[in-house]
C-alpha positions as CSV (number, residue, x, y, z in Angstrom):
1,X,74.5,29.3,125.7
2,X,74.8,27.7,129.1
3,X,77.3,26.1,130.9
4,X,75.7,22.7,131.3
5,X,75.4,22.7,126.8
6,X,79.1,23.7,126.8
7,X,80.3,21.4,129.4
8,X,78.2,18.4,127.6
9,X,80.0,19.8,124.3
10,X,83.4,19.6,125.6
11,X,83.1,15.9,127.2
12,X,81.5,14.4,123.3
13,X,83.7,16.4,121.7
14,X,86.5,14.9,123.8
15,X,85.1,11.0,123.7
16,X,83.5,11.8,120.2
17,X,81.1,9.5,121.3
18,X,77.8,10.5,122.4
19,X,77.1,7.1,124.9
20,X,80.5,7.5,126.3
21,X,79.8,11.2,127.2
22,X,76.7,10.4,128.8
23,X,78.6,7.9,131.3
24,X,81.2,10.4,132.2
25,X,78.5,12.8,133.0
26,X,76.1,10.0,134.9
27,X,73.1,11.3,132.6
28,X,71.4,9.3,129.9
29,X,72.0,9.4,126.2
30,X,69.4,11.1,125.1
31,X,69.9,14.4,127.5
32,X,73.4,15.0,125.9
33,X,71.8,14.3,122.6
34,X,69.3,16.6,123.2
35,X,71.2,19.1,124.8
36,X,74.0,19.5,121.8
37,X,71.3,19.7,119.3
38,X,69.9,23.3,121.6
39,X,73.5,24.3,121.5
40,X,73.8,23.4,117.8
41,X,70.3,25.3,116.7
42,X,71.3,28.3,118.8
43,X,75.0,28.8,117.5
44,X,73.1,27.7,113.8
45,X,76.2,25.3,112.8
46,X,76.6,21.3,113.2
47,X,79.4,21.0,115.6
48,X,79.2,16.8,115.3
49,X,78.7,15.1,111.7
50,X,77.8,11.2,112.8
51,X,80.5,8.7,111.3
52,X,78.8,5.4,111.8
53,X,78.2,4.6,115.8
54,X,80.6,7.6,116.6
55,X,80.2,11.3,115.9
56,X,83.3,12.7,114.3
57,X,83.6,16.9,115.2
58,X,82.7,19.3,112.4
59,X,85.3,22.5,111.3
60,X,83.3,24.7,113.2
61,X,82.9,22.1,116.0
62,X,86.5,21.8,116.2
63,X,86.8,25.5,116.3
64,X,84.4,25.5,119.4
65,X,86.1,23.4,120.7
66,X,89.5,25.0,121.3
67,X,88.0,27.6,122.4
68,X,85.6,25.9,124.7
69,X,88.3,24.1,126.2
70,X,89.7,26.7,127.6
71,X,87.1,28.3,128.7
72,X,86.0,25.7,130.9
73,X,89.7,25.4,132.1
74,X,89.4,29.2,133.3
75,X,86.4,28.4,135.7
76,X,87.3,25.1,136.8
77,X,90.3,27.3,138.4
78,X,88.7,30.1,139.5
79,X,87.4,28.7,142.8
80,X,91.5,28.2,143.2
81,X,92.6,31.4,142.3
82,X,89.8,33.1,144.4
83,X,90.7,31.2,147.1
84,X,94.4,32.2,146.8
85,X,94.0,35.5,146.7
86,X,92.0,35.5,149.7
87,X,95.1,33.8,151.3
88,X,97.4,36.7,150.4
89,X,95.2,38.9,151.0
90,X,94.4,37.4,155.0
91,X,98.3,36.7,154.9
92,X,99.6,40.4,154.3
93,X,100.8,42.2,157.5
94,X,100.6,46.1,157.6
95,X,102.3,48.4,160.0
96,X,101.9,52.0,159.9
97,X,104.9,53.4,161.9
98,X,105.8,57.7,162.5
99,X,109.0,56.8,161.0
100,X,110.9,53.6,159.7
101,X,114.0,53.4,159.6
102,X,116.1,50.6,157.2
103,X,116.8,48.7,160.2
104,X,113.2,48.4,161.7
105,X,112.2,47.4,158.4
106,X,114.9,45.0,158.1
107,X,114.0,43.4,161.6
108,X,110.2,43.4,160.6
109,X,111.0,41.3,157.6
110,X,113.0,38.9,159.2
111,X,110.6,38.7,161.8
112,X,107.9,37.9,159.5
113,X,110.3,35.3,157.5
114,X,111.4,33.5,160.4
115,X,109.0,33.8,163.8
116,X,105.5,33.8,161.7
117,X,106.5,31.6,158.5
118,X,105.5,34.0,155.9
119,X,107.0,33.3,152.4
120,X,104.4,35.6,150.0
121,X,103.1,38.4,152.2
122,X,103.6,41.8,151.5
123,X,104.9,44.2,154.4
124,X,103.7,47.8,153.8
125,X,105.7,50.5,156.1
126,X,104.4,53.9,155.6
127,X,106.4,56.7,157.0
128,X,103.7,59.9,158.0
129,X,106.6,62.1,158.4
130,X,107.2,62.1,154.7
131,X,104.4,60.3,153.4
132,X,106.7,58.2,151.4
133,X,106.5,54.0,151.4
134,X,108.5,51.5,151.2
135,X,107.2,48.0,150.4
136,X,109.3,44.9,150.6
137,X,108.6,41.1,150.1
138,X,108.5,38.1,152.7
């Protein structure tokens, strides 16, 4: 399977229409046709039955199709979830100190809420004295 066949599966499943597919996707008819007939003789079930000008989705097609759906939804957000984790991760301040005490912990987090803006960061103090940390939240 490739992404193009499931992403051409999701929009006819959606319009269960064939023509109107095609417009959404700014290709002609006969390449979504085409390309949902590969995808039908590779999985080896009809996902479409016709039903006079429109196509109406088959059991297994609406199977696929739930399942598809969300599928696509996952990597349509991944460029978004890559992106904010390289925000955190650019975003985190670390300080290793000999020995923190609660108040320069306390004035580093306040420090980081008010002076720099930081909502989500994480502040990691480690202590080499007793190799214990502490972690708190912006």
């Amino acid at each position: 399977m490739e992404l193009q066949q499931l992403r051409y599966f999701a929009i006819a499943a959606k319009y269960q229409h064939i023509t109107r597919a095609a417009n959404e996707l700014h290709v002609a008819q006969p390449a979504v046709s085409g390309t949902i007939k590969r995808l039908e003789n590779e999985l080896g079930v009809s996902l479409f039955e016709k039903n006079g000008r429109n196509i109406a989705l088959t059991r297994e097609g609406e199977l696929f199709y739930g399942k598809i759906k969300k599928i696509l939804n996952e990597l349509d957000h991944l460029p978004e979830v890559l992106r904010n984790e390289k925000n955190r991760r650019e975003n985190t301040v670390k300080i290793n100190v000999r020995a923190a005490s609660l108040l320069l912990t306390e004035a580093i987090i306040s420090a980081g809420r008010i002076c720099l803006g930081l909502s989500s960061s994480t502040l990691s103090c480690r202590s080499f004295l007793n190799s214990s940390s502490e972690r708190a939240s912006f």
